[in-house]
VONU-701552 format. One record per residue (C-alpha): z, y, x; residue number from 1. Coordinates in steps of 0.25 Angstrom, whole numbers, plus 5000, padded with zeros to 4 digits. Layout:
BEGIN
{{Z Y X} NUM}
...
end
This chain:
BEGIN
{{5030 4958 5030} 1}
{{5040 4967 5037} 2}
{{5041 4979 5029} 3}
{{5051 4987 5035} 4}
{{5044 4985 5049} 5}
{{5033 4989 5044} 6}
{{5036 5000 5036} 7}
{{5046 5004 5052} 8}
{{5032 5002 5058} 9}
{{5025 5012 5050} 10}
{{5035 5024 5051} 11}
{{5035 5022 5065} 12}
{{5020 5021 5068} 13}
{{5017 5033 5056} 14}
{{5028 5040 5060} 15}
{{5026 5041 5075} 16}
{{5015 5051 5081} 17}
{{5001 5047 5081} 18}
{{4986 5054 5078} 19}
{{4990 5054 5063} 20}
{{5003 5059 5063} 21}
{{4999 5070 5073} 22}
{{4987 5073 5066} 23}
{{4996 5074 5052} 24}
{{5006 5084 5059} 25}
{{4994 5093 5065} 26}
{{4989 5093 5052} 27}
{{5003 5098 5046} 28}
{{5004 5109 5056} 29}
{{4987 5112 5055} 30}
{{4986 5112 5040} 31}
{{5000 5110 5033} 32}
{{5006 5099 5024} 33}
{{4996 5098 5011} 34}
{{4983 5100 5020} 35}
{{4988 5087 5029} 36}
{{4990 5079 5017} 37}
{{4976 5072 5016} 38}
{{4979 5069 5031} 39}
{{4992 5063 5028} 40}
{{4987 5054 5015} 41}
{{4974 5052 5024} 42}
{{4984 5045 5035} 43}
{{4989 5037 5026} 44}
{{4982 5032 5017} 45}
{{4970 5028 5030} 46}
{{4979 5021 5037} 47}
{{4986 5010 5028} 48}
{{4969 5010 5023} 49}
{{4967 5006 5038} 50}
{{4979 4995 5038} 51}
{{4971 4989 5027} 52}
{{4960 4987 5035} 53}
{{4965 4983 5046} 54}
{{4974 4974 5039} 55}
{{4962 4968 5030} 56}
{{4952 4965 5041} 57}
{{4951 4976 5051} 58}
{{4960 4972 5061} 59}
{{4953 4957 5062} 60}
{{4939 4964 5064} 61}
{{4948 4972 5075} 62}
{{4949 4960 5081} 63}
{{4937 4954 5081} 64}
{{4930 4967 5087} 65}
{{4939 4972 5094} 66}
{{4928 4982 5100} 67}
{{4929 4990 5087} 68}
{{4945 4994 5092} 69}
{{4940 4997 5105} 70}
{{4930 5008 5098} 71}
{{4939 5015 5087} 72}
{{4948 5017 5100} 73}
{{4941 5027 5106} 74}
{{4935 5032 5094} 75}
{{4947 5035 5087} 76}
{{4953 5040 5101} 77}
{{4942 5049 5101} 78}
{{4944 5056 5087} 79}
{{4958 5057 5090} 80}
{{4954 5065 5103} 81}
{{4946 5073 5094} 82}
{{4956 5074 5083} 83}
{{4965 5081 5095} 84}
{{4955 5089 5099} 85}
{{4954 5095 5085} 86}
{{4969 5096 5083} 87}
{{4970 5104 5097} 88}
{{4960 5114 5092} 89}
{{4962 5114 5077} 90}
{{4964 5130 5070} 91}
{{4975 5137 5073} 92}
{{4981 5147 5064} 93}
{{4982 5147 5050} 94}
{{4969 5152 5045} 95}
{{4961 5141 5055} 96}
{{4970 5130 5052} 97}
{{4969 5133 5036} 98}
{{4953 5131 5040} 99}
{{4954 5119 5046} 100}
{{4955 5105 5038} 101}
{{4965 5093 5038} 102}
{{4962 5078 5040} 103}
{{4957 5074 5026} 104}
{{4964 5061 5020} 105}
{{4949 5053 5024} 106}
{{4948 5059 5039} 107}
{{4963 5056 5040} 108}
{{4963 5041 5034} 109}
{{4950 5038 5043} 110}
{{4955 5044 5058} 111}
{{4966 5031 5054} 112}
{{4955 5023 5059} 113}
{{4954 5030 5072} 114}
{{4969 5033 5074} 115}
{{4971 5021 5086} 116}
{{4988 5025 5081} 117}
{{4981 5018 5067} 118}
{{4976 5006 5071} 119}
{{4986 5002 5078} 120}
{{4996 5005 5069} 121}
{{4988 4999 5057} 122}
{{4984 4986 5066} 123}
{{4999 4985 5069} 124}
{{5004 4985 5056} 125}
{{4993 4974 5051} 126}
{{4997 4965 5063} 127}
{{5011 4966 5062} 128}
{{5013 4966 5047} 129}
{{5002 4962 5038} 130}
{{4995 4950 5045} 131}
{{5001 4942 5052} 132}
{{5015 4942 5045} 133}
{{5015 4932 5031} 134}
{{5010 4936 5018} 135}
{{4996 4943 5011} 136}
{{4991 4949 5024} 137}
{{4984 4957 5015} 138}
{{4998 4963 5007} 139}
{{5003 4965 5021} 140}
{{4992 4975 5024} 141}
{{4992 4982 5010} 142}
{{5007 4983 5012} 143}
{{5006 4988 5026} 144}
{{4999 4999 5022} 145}
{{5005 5002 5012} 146}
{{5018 5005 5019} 147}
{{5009 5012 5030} 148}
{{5007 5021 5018} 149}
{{5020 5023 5013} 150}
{{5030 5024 5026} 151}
{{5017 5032 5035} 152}
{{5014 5043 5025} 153}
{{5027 5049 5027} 154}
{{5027 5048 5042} 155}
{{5012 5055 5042} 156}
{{5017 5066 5030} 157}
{{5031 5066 5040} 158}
{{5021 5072 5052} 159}
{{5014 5081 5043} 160}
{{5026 5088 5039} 161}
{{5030 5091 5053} 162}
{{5017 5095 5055} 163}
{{5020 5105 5043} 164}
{{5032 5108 5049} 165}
{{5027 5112 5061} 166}
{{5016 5122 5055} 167}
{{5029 5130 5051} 168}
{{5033 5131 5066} 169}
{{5020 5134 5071} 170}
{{5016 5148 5068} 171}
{{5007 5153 5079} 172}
{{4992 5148 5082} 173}
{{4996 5145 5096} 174}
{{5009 5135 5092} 175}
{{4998 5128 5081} 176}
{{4988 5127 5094} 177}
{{4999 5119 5102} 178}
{{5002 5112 5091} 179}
{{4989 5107 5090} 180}
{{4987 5105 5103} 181}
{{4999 5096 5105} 182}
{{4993 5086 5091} 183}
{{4982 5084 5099} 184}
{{4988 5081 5111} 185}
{{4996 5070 5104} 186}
{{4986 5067 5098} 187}
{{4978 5062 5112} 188}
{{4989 5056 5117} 189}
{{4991 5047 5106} 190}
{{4978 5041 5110} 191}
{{4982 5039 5124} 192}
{{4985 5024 5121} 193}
{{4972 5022 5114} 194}
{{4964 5030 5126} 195}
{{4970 5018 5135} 196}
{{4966 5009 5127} 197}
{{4952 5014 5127} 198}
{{4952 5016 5142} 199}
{{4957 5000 5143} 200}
{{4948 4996 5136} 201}
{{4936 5003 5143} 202}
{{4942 4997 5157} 203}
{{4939 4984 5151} 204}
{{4927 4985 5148} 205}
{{4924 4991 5161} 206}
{{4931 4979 5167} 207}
end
């Protein structure tokens, strides 16, 4: 297996800007560095749990139905509208954001599974470097994982700490509002590839 492609392709996909590593960010500026932390750990321990199981059978049941992919797209397009939605209209000010509450490590390892930036990252890496290339398939997908896990939690701990950072910048409740509002935003448009998708896929059917 090619391991330093691999781990390039992991800090390039975990690094980029995606649901998680806006999320993670908002959290940083929302609730700080220690309350964001299940989120982090919940990041990034669900995913490389999701490589597995897409590695060890998921993704061949994927392709035998099909159907299932065309309904966890808009489904988990749907929770990331309302993930947004929440962002835009979360507490401002310290009080209300001290009230309200993080991601926990299980909420933040289960949205992996409606992330669409997830599965095509963990279908990716299974097709390009566990099966397919030589070797125990199943070592391939244990060690993808695991490099998932040791080269992404510092890309997803890197966005928390500017997250962090950007709590010290941002003083007034109106500066926190636009922030917030600007996460959710990104948030939506991250999902313009999967909404065209979607509406493809409903033109065929109606064709």
């Amino acid at each position: 297996m090619a391991y330093l492609s691999l781990i390039l392709f992991v800090i390039a996909t975990c690094g980029t800007p995606g649901p998680n590593n806006n999320m993670v960010m908002s959290s940083g500026v929302s609730h700080g560095f220690r309350r964001s932390i299940p989120h982090v750990v919940g990041i990034n321990i669900g995913f490389p749990v999701m490589v597995i199981a897409i590695g060890l059978g998921l993704d061949g049941i994927l392709k035998d139905y099909p159907v299932i992919y065309d309904v966890l797209r808009p489904v988990g397009a749907a929770y990331l509208l309302y993930l947004a939605y929440r962002i835009a209209v979360s507490p401002v000010g310290e009080q209300k954001a001290a009230e309200a509450k993080p991601l926990t490590i299980l909420q933040s390892a289960l949205f992996q599974w409606v992330n669409p930036k997830s599965w095509v990252m963990a279908v990716g890496a299974v097709t390009t470097y566990a099966t397919g290339t030589g070797g125990d398939a199943v070592r391939n997908i244990i060690a993808v994982s695991v490099i998932f896990l040791v080269f992404g939690t510092p890309c997803t701990v890197s966005w928390l700490a500017i997250g962090v950072a950007l709590k010290r910048v941002l003083s007034k409740p109106l500066q926190f509002r636009i922030f917030n509002v600007a996460m959710a935003v990104l948030l939506v448009l991250s999902l313009i590839p999967v909404i065209g998708e979607i509406i493809a896929g409903l033109q065929k059917i109606a064709s």
